[in-house]
MMTF fields as JSON, N, C-alpha, C and O atoms, coordinates in Angstrom:
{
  "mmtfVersion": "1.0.0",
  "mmtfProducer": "UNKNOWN",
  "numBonds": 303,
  "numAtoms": 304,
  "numGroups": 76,
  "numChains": 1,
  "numModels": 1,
  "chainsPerModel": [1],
  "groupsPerChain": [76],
  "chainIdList": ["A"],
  "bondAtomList": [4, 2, 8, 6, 12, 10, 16, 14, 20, 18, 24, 22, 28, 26, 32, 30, 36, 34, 40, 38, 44, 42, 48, 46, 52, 50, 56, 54, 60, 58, 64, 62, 68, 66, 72, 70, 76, 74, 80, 78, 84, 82, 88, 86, 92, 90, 96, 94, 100, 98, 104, 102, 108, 106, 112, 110, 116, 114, 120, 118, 124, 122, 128, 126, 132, 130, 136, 134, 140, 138, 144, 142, 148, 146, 152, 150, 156, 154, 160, 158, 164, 162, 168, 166, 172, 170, 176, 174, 180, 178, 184, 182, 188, 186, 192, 190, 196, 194, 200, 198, 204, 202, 208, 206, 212, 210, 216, 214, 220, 218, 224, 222, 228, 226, 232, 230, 236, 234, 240, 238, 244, 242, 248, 246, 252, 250, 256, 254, 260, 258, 264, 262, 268, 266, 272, 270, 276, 274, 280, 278, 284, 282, 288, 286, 292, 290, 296, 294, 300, 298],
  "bondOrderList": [1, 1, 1, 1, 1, 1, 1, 1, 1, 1, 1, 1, 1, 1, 1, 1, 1, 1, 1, 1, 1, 1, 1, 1, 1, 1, 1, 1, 1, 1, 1, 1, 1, 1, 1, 1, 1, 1, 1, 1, 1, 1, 1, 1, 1, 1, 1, 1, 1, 1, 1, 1, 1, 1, 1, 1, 1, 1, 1, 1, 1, 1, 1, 1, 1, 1, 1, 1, 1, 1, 1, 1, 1, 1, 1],
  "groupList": [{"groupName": "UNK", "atomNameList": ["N", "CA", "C", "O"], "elementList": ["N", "C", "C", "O"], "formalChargeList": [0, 0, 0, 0], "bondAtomList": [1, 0, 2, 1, 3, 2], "bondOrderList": [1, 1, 2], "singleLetterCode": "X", "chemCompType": "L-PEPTIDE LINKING"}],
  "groupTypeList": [0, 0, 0, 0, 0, 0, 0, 0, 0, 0, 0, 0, 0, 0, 0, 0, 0, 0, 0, 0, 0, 0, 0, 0, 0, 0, 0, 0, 0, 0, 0, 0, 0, 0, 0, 0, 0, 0, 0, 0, 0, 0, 0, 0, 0, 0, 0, 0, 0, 0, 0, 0, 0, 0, 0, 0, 0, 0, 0, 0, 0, 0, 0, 0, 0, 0, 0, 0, 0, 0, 0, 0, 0, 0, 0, 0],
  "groupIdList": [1, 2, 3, 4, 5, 6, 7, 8, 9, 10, 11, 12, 13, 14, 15, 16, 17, 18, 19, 20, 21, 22, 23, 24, 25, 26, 27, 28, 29, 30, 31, 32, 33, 34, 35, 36, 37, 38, 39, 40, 41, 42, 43, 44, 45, 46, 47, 48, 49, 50, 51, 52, 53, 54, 55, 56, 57, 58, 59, 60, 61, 62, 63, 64, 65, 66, 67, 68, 69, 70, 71, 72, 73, 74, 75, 76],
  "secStructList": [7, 3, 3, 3, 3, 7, 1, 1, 7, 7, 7, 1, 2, 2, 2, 2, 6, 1, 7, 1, 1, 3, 3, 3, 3, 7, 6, 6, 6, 1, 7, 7, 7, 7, 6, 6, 7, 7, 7, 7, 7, 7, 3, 3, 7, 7, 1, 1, 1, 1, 7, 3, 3, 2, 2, 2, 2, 2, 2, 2, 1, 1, 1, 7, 7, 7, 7, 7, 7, 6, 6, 7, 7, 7, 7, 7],
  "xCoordList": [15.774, 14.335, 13.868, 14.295, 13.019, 12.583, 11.044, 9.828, 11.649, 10.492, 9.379, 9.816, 8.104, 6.729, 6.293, 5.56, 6.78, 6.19, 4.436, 3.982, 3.911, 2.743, 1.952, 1.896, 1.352, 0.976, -1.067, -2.039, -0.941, -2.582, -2.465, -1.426, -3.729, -4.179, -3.543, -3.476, -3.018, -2.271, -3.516, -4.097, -4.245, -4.806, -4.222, -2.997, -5.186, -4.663, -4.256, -3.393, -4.894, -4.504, -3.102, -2.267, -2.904, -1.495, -0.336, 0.844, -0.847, 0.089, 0.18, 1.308, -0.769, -0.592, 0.132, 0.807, 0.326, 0.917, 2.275, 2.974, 2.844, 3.834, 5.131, 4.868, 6.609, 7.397, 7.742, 7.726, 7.973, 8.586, 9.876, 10.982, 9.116, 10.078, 10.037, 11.044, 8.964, 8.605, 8.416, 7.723, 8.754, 8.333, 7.337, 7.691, 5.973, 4.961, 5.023, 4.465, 5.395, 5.895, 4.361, 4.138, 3.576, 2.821, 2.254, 1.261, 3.609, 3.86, 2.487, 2.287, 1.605, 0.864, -0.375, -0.975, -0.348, -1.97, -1.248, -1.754, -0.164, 0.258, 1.831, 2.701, 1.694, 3.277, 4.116, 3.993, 4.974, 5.95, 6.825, 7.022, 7.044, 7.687, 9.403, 9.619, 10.303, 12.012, 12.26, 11.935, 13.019, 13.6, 14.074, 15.067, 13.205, 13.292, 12.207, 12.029, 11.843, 10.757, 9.581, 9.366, 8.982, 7.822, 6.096, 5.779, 5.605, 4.683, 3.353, 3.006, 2.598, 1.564, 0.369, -0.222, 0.299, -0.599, -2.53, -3.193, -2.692, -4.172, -4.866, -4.527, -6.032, -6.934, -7.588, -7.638, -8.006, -8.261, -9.319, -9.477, -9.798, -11.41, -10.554, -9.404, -11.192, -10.751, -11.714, -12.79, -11.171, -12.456, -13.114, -14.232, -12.712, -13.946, -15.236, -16.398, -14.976, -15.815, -15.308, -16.082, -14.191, -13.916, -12.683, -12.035, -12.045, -10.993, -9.813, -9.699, -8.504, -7.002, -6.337, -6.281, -5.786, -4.773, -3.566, -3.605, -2.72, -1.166, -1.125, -1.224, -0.96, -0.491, -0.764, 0.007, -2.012, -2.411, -1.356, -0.466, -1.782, -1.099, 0.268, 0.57, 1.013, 2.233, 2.562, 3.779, 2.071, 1.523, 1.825, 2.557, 0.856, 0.244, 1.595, 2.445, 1.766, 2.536, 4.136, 5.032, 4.333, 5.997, 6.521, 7.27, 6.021, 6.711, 5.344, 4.621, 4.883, 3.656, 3.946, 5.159, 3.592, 3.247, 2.148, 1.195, 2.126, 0.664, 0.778, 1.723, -0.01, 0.072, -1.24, -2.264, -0.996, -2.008, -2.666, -2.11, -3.525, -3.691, -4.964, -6.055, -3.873, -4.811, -5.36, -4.993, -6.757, -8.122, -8.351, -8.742, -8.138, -8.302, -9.952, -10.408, -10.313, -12.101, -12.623, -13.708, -11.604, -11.493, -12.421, -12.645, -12.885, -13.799, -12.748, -12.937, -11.225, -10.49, -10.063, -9.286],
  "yCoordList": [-10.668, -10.728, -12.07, -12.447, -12.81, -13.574, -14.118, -13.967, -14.573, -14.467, -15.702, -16.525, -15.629, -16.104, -16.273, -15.442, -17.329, -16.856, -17.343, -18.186, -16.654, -16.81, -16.538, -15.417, -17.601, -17.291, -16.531, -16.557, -16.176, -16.329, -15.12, -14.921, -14.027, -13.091, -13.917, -15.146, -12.88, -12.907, -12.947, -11.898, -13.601, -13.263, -12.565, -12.463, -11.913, -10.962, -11.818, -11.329, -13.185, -13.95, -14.678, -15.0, -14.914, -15.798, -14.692, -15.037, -13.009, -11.92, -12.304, -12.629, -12.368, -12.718, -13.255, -12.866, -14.766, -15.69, -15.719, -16.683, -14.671, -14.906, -14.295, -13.57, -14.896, -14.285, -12.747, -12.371, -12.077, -11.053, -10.673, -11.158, -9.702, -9.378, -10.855, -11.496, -11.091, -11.98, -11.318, -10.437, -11.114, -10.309, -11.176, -12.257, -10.602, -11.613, -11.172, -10.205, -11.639, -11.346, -12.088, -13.294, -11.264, -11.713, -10.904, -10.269, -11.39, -10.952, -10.589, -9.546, -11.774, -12.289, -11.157, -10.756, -10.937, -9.704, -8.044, -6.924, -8.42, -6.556, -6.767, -7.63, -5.584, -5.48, -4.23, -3.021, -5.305, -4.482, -3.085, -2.957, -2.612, -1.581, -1.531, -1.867, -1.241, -1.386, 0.272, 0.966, 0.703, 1.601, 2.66, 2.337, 3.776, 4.438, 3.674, 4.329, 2.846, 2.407, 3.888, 4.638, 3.863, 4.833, 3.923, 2.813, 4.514, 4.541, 4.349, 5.334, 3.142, 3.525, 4.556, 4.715, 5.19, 6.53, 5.456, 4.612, 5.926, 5.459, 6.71, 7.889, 6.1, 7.506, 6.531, 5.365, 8.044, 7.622, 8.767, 9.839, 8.384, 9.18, 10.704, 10.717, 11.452, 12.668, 12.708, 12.131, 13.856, 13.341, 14.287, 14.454, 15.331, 16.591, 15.586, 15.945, 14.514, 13.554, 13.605, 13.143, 14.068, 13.771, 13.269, 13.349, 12.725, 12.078, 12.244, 12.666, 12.047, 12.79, 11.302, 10.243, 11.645, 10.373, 10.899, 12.108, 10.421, 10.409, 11.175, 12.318, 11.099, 12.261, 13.497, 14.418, 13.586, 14.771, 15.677, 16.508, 15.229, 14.784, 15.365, 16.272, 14.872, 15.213, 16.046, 16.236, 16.528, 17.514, 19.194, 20.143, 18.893, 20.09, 20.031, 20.909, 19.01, 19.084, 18.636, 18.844, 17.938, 17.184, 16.021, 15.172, 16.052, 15.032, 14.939, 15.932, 13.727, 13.154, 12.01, 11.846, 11.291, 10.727, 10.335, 10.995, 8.992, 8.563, 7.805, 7.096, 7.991, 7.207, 6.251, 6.679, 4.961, 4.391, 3.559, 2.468, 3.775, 3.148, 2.051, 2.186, 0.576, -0.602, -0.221, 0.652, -0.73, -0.672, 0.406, 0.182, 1.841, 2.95, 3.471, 3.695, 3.443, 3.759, 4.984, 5.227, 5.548, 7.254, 7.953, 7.406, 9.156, 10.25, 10.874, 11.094, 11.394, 12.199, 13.115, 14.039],
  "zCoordList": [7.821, 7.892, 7.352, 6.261, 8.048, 7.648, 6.514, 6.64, 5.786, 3.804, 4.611, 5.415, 4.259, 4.303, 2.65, 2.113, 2.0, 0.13, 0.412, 1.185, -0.319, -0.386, -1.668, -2.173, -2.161, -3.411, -3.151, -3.907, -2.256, -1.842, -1.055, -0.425, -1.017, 0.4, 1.682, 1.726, 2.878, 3.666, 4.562, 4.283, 5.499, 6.701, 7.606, 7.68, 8.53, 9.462, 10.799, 11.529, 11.177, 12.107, 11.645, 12.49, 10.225, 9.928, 10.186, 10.257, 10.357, 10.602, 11.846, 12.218, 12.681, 14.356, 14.751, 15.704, 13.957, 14.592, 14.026, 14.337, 13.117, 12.369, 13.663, 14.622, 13.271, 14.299, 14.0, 12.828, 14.77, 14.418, 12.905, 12.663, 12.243, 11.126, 10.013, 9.711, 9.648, 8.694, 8.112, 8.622, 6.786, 5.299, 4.421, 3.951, 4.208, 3.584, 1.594, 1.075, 1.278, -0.549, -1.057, -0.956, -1.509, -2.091, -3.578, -3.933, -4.19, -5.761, -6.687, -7.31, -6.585, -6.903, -7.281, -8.278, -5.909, -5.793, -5.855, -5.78, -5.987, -6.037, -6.581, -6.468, -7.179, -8.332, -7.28, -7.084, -6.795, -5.674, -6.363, -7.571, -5.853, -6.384, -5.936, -4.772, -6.556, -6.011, -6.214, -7.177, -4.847, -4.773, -6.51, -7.163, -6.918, -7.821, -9.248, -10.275, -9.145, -9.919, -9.793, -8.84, -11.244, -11.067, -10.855, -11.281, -10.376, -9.847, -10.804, -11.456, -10.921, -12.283, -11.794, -10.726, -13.117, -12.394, -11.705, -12.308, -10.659, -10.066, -9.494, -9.594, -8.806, -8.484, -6.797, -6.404, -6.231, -4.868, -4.567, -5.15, -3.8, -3.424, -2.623, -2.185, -2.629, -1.362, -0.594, -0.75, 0.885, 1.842, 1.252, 1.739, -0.065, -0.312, -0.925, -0.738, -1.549, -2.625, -4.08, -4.918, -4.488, -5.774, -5.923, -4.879, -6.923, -7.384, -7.678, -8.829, -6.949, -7.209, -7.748, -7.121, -9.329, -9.884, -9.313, -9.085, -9.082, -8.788, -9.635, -9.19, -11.337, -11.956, -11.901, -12.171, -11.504, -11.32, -9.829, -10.009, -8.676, -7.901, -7.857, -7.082, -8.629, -8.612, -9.753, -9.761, -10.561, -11.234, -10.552, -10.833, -9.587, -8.339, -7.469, -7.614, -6.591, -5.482, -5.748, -4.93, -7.141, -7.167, -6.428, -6.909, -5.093, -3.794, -3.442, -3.509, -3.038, -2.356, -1.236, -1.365, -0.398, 0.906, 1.001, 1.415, 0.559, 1.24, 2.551, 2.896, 3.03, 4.734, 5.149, 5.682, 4.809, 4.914, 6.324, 6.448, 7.212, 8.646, 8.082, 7.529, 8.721, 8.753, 9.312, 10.099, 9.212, 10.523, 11.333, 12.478, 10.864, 11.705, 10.82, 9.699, 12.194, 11.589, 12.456, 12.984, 12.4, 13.14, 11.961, 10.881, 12.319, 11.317, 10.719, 9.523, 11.361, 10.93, 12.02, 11.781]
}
């Protein structure tokens, strides 16, 4: 795979033009995670309107999946 280092936000056009299977490492704005690393606990909106932290989260369920879609501006 081919590395892109980038010390800066990634544009979505420099993704465009990048070749296939470029890996964009951008250390910088986000703390990567390595295979079995834990997870720092955060919180995320629900579509009910209130707030689920990871700990909680996994608390309730044990195994979680988040699935995140760039630019999908679907209702659901």
């Amino acid at each position: 795979m081919r590395s892109a280092d980038r010390s800066t936000a990634v544009t979505g056009s420099q993704v465009r033009r990048a070749p296939a299977g470029t890996s964009w490492r951008t250390n910088r704005l986000f703390h990567v995670l390595q295979v079995g690393d834990q997870a720092p606990d955060f919180k995320l909106p629900t579509t009910g309107g209130q707030e689920l932290t990871l700990g909680d989260a996994l608390e309730k369920y044990r195994a979680l999946v988040f699935l995140f879609y760039v630019l999908d501006f679907t209702g659901g």
